[in-house]
C-alpha positions in Angstrom: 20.7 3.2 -36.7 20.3 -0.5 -36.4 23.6 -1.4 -37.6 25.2 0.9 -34.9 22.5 -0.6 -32.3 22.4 -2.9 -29.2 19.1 -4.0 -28.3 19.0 -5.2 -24.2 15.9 -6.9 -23.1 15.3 -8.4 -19.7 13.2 -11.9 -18.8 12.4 -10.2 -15.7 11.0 -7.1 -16.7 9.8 -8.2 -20.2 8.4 -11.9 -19.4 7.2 -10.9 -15.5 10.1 -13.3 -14.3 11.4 -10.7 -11.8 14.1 -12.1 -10.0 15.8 -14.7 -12.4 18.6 -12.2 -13.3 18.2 -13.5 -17.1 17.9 -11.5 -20.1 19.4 -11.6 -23.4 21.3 -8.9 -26.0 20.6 -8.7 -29.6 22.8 -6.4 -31.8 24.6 -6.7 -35.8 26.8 -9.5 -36.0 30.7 -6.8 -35.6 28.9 -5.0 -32.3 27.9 -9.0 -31.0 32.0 -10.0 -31.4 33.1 -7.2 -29.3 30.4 -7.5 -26.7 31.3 -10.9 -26.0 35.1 -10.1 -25.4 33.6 -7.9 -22.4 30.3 -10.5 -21.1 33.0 -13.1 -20.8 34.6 -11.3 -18.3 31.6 -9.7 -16.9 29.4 -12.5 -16.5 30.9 -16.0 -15.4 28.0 -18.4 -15.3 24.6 -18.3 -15.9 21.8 -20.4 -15.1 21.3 -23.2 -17.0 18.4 -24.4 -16.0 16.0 -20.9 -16.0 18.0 -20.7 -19.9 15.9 -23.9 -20.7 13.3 -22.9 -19.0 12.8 -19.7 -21.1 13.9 -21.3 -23.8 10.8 -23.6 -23.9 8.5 -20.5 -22.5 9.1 -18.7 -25.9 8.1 -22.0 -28.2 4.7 -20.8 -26.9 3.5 -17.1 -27.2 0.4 -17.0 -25.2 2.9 -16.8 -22.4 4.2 -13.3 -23.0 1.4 -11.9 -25.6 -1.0 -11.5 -22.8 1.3 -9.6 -20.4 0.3 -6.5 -21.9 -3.4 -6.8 -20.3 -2.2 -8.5 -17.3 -0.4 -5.3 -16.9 -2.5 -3.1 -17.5 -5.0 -4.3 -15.5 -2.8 -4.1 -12.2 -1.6 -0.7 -13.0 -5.4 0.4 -13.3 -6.5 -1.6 -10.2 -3.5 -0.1 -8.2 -4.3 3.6 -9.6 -8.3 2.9 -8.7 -7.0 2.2 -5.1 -4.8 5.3 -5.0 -7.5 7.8 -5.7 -8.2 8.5 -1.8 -4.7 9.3 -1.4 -3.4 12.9 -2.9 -0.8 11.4 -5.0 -0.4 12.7 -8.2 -0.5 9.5 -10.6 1.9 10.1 -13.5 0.8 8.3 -17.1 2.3 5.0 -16.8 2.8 2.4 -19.9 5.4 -0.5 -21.1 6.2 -0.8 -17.3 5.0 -2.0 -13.8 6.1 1.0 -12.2 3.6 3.6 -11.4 5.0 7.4 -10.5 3.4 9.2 -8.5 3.9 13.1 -7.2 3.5 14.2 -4.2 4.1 17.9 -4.6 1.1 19.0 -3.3 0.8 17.5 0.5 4.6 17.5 1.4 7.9 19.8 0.5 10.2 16.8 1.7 13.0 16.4 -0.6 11.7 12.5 -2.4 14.4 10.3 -0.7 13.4 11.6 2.9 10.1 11.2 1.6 10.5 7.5 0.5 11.8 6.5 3.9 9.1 8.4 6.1 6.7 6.2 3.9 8.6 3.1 4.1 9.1 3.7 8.4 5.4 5.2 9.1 3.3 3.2 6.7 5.6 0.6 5.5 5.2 1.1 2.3 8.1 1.2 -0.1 8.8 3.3 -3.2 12.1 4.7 -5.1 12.6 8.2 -5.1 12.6 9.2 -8.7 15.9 11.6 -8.1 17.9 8.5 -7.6 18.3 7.7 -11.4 19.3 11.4 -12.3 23.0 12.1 -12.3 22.2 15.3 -10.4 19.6 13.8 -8.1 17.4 16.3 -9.2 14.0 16.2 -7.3 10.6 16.2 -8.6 9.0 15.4 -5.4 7.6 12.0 -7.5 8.3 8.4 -6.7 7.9 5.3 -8.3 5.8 2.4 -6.7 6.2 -0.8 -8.1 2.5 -2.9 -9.3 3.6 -5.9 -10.3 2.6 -7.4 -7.3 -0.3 -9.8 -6.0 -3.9 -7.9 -5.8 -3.7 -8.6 -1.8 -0.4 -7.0 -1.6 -2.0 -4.1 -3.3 -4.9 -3.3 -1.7 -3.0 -3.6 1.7 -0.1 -1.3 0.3 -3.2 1.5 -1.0 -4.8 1.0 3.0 -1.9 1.7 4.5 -1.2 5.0 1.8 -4.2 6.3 2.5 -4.3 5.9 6.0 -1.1 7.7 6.4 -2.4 10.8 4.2 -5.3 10.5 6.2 -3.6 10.7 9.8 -0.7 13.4 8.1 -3.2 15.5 6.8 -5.4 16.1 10.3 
């Protein structure tokens, strides 16, 4: 399979340099021609300086070989803080993005969902249904933990204070 194979990897989302808009493509040498007769047209300028920047990151691996714990740890401090709440925590791994379910306190379809939490406890999430074709819905959403421990405890306060006040 690898010689039919493109291999798409993100500095954001794989080196926890959300934001940047850099990542990088890796496939056989007859799949890498053609893919650059379409990037050139797709992508017009890039920046230079985050490329060198990376660049130089990679020379040393304790910058992206501990991401895995750093991680982890988050996803397991922001789980720990969800466990007032009656969301249903979905295994999570190889991502900062924790789904939960919700199936059991609400029968709101997940994008109505989504924006009651964002307006009433101003907390954001994605609806899962979103990345179906057919918007199917689960009733799951997908909260984001790659943020700073602050930012989570607050986000887990507010959760639970709004399945507190709904559920009276």
């Amino acid at each position: 399979m690898a010689e039919r194979s493109f291999v798409v990897f993100s500095f954001g989302k794989t080196y926890h340099n959300t934001g940047w808009k850099m990542g990088y493509c890796l496939a056989p040498a007859h799949l890498m021609a053609e893919f650059r007769k379409a990037h050139q047209f797709i992508v017009f300028s890039a920046n230079t300086p985050i490329q060198y920047a990376f660049a130089e990151m990679l020379k040393d691996s304790d910058h992206y070989l501990m991401l895995r714990e750093f991680y982890q740890e988050k996803r397991d401090y922001f789980n720990r803080l969800l466990d007032q709440t009656p969301l249903a925590l979905n295994p999570a791994s190889g991502s900062y993005f924790q789904c939960a379910g919700y199936q059991t306190f609400s029968e709101e379809n997940d994008f109505d969902f989504a924006v009651r939490l964002t307006k009433e406890a101003g907390v954001a999430s994605i609806p899962v249904s979103s990345f179906y074709h057919h918007a199917l819905d689960y009733k799951i959403l997908r909260f984001c933990f790659a943020k700073e421990k602050e930012t989570l405890e607050k986000a887990a306060e507010r959760l639970t204070g709004f399945f507190k006040k709904e559920s009276r």
